[in-house]
C-alpha positions as CSV (number, residue, x, y, z in Angstrom):
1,X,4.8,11.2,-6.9
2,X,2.3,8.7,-5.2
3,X,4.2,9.1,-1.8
4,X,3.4,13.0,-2.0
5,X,0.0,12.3,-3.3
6,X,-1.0,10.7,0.3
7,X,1.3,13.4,2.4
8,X,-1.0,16.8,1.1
9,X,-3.7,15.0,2.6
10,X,-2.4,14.2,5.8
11,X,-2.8,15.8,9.0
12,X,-2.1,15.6,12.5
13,X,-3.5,18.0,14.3
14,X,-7.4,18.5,15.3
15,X,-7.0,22.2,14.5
16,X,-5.3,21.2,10.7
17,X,-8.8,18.5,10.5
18,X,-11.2,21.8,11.8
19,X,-9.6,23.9,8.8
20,X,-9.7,21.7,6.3
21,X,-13.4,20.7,6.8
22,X,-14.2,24.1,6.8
23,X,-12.5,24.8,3.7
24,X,-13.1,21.8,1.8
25,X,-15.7,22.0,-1.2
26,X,-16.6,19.0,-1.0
27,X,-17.5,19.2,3.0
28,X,-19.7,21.9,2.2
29,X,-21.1,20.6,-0.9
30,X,-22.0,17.3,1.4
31,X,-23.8,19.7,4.5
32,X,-26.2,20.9,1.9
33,X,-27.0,17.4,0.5
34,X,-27.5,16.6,4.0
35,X,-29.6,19.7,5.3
36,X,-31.2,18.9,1.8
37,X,-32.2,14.5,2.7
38,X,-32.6,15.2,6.8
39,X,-34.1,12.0,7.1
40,X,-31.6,9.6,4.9
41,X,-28.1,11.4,4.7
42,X,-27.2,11.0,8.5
43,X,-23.4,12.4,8.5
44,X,-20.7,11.0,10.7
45,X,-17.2,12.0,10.8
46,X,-14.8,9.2,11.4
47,X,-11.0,9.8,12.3
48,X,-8.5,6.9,12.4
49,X,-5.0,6.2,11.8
50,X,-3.3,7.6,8.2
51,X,-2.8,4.8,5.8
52,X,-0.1,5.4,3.0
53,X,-1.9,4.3,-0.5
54,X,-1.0,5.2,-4.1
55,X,-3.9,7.3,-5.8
56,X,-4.5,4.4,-8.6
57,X,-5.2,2.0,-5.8
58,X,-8.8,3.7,-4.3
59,X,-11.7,2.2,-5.9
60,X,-15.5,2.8,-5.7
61,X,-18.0,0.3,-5.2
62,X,-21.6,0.1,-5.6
63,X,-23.7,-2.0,-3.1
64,X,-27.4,-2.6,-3.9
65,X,-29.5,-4.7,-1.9
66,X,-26.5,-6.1,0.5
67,X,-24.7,-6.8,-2.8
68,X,-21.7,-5.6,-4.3
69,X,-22.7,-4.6,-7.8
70,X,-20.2,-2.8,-9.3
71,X,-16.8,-1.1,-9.0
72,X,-14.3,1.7,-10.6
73,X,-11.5,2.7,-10.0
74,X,-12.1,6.0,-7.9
75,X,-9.6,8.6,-9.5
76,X,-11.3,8.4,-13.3
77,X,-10.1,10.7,-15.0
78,X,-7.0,9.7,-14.8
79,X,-5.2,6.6,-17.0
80,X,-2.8,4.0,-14.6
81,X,-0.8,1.5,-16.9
82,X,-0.7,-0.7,-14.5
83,X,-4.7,-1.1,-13.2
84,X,-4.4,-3.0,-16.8
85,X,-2.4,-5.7,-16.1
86,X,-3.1,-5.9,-11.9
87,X,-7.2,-5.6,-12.3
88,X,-7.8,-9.1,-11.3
89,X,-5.7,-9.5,-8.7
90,X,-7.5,-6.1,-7.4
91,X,-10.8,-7.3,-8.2
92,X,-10.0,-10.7,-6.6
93,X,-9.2,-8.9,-3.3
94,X,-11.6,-6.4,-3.0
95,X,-14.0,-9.2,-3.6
96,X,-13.1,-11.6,-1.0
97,X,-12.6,-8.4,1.6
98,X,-16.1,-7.5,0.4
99,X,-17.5,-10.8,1.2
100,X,-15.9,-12.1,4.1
101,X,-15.5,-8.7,6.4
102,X,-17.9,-5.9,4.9
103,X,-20.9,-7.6,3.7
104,X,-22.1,-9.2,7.0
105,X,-21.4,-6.3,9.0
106,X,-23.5,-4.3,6.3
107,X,-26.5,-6.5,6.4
108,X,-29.8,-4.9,7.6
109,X,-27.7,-1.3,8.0
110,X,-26.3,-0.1,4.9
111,X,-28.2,-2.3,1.9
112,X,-27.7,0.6,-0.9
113,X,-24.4,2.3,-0.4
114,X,-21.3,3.4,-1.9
115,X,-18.0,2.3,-0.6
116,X,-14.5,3.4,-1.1
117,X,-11.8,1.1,-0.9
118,X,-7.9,1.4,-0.9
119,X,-6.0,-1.3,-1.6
120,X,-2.2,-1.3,0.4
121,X,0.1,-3.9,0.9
122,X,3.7,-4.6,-0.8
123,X,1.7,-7.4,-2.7
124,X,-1.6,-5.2,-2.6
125,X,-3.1,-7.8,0.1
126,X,-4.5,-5.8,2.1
127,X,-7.6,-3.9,1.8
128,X,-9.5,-0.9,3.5
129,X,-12.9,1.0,3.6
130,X,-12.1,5.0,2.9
131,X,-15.5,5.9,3.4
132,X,-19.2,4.8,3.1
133,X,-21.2,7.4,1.0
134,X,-25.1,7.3,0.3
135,X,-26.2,5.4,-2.7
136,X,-27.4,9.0,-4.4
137,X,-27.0,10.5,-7.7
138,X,-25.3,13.2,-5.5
139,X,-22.1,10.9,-5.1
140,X,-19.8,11.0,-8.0
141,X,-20.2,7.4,-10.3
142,X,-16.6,7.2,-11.1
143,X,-16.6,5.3,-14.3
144,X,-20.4,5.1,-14.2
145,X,-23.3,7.5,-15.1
146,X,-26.4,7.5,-12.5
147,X,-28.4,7.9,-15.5
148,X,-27.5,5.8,-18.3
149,X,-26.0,2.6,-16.2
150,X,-28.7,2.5,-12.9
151,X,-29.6,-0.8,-14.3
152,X,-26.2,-2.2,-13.7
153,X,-25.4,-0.8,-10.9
154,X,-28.2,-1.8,-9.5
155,X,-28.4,-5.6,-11.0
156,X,-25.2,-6.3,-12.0
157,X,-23.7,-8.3,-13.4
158,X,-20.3,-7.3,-11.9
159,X,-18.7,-5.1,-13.4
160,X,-14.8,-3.6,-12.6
161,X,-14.8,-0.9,-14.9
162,X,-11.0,1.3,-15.0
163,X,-9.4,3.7,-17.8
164,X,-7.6,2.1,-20.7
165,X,-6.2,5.0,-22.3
166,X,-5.9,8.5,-22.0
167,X,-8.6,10.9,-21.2
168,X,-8.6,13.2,-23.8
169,X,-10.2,16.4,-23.0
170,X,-10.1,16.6,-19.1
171,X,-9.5,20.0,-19.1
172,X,-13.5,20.8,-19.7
173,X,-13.7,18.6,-16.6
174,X,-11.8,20.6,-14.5
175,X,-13.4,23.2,-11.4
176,X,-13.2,26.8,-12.7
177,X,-10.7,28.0,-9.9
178,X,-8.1,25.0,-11.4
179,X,-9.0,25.5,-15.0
180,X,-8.1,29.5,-14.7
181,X,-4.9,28.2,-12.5
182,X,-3.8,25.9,-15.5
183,X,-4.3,28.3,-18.5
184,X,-2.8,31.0,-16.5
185,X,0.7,29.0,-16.5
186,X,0.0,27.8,-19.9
């Protein structure tokens, strides 16, 4: 399933990347935020090469003040055995990536962001930036609440916070168009 995961998001055409921005929620969702905060949401598109990545290995960071404060895994809602028993090694690495490639190239530029990373590799050595995203209540908190942990994400300490069990409930969670999809199979 993680293979064709990564595949419905893949595209190789510049008309295929048009029509999806232009249907995409989330693309429109981010416009308004950005119309919305002129002078502090400055939107870039980036395109680069597609990098295969299982959906439990994207992770959200929080960066305050040049510093990596926190960090989630970035699909929450959903439980992965086996963040359990690899969330060291994955800390471990996005650490050390963080610190030796990101943060100096962040200084002065980016002191309060979010960053997405995906971490690849047969051994899950290597690590990328997804995305840079503003450090606003507007971007989702994984794992974290803008309101009740600011604080910490903020401040630290450190945190790597991922699901240990199940959600229950997620169905409440859902976008209407989804949850109508679902209990119309049901």
């Amino acid at each position: 399933i993680n293979a064709e995961y990564g595949q419905l998001l893949k595209v190789d055409k510049a008309r295929d990347i048009i029509v999806s921005f232009i249907h995409s929620k989330r693309v429109y969702m981010d416009m308004i935020i950005a119309l919305e905060h002129q002078a502090r949401f400055k939107e870039h598109f980036v395109v680069r090469k597609w990098i295969n990545m299982d959906p439990d290995m994207e992770f959200r960071g929080f960066v305050y003040g040049g510093k990596l404060t926190q960090i989630s895994q970035y699909n929450h809602h959903t439980y992965f055995p086996r963040l359990i028993e690899l969330k060291d090694v994955i800390l471990k690495r996005i650490l050390d990536f963080f610190t030796n490639r990101v943060e100096p190239k962040l200084k002065g530029l980016f002191p309060e962001c979010v960053v997405d990373f995906a971490v690849v590799g047969e051994n899950l050595d290597i690590v990328w930036i997804i995305e840079l995203n503003p450090f606003l209540p507007t971007t989702d908190g994984a794992l974290y609440s803008w309101e009740k942990d600011i604080d910490i994400i903020k401040n630290g300490p450190l945190e790597f916070r991922i699901r240990t069990k199940k959600m229950l409930g997620i169905k409440a969670e859902l976008d209407d168009d989804w949850r109508k999809i679902l209990e119309e199979t049901a």
